[in-house]
N, C-alpha and C positions, 0 to 999 in steps of 0.2 A: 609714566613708568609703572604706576600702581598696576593700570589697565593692562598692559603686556603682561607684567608678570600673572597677572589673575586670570589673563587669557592662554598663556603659556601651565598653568597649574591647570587649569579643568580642560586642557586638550590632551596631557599627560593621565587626568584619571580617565579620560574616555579610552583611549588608545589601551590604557589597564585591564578596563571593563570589557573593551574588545579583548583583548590579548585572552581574558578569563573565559571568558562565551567562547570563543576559538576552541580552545583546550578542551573543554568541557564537551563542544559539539564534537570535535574530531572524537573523542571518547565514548559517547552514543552512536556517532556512526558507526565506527569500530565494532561495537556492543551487537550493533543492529546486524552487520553484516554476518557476523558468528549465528547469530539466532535465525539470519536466513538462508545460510549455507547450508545448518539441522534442518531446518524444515524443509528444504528441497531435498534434501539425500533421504530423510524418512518418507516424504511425495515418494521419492524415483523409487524407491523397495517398495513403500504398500503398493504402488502400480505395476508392480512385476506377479507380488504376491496373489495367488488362485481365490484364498480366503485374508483377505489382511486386518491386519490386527487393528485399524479405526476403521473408520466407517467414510467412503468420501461420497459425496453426495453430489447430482450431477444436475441439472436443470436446464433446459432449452424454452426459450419464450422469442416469440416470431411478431412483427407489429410493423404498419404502415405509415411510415416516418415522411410527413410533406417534403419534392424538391428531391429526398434520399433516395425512396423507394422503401422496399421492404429491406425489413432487419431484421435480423436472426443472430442472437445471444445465446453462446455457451457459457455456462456458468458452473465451475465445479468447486464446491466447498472441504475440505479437508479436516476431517474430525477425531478428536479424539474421544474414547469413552472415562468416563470417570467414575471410578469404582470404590468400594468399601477396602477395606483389608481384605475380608473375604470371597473378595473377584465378583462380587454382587453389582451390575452394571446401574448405576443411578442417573447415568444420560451422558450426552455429547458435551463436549467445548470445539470452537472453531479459532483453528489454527493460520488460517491461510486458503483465501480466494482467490481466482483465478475467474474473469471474462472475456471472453474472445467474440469477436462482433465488426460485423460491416457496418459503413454508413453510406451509399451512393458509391463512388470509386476508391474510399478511404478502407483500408483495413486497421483494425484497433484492437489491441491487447492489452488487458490493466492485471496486476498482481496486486493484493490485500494481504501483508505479512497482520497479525491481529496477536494481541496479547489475550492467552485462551484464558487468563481468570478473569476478564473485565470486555473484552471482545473490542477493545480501544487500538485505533490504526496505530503503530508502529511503524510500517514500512508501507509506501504504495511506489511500484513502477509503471509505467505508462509508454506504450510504444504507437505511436501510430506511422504506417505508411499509406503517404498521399496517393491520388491517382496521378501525379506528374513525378517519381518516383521517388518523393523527396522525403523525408523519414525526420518525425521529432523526437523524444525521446525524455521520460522525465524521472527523477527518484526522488521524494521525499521521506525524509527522516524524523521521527518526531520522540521528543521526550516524552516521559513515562506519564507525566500530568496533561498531553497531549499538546503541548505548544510545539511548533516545527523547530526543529533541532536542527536541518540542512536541508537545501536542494540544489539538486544539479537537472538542471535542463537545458537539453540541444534541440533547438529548433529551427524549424527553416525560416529563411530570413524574411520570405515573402509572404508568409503567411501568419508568423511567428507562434510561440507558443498556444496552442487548444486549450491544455488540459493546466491546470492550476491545485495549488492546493488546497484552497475553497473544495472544487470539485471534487477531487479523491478526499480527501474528507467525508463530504457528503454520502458521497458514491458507496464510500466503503458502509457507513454506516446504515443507509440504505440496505443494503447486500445481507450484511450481517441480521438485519431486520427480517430481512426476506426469508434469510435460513430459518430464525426465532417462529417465523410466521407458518412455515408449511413443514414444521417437525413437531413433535414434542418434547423435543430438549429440553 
């Protein structure tokens, strides 16, 4: 009797401990999807804008992937400038990446939502469409300490998910390097 009831009482704090992570995540998702909605409508204005007020920075790199063929990567980074009180420009933060890229018959698009005082992934989507027209599909969410907060991913069953979040992890921070590396931010 002892052993049910002890097994009945630490099934009830897990179910708790879930119940609490649920909440919490559903509330970073929430969070995250607010802070991606801004940063897509200020993209959609400075891309209208003649002269816009950040800076986006655009990058093409082209390379001979064995079995693929050739790839060609667009890459456009999203910046803001950061300034004194006195409008004195003291350099960039990055807000939000974008790559767009083939691989053989695969077309792939990844989004980097990035928190501009620490450049740490917050948000990554992931699309790719197959050359059998099959389409996956991925979003992860991550708290502020960078543990994953959620993911939702659709994938094709025959193939099943590519992209992970190891990968955009990596990818992102990669990318972000990459901006560090060929600017003087």
């Amino acid at each position: 009797m002892r052993k049910i009831l002890l097994f009945i009482v630490c099934l009830l704090a897990v179910a708790g401990v879930q119940a609490q992570t649920s909440a919490k995540a559903k509330e970073r998702v929430a969070e995250i999807r607010k802070l991606y909605a801004e940063a897509k409508e200020r993209m959609a204005y400075n891309d209208q804008e003649e002269y816009p007020a950040v800076t986006n920075m655009e990058t093409t790199w082209c390379y001979m992937a064995p079995g693929a063929g050739p790839i060609k990567h667009y890459v456009k980074y999203y910046l803001d400038s950061v300034e004194t009180d006195e409008g004195e420009i003291l350099g960039h933060t990055c807000y939000f990446v974008s790559d767009a890229y083939n691989s053989g018959a695969r077309k792939i698009y990844e989004e980097y939502l990035l928190d501009q005082d620490t450049g740490k992934l917050i948000f990554a989507y992931t699309y790719e469409e197959n050359g059998d027209n099959t389409k996956d599909e991925g979003r992860y969410y991550y708290y502020k300490n960078g543990s994953l907060a959620h993911k939702d991913e659709k994938m094709n069953p025959e193939w099943g998910m590519v992209f992970s979040d190891a990968y955009v992890r990596k990818k992102a921070a990669n990318l972000y390097e990459a901006m560090k590396l060929t600017t003087n931010f």
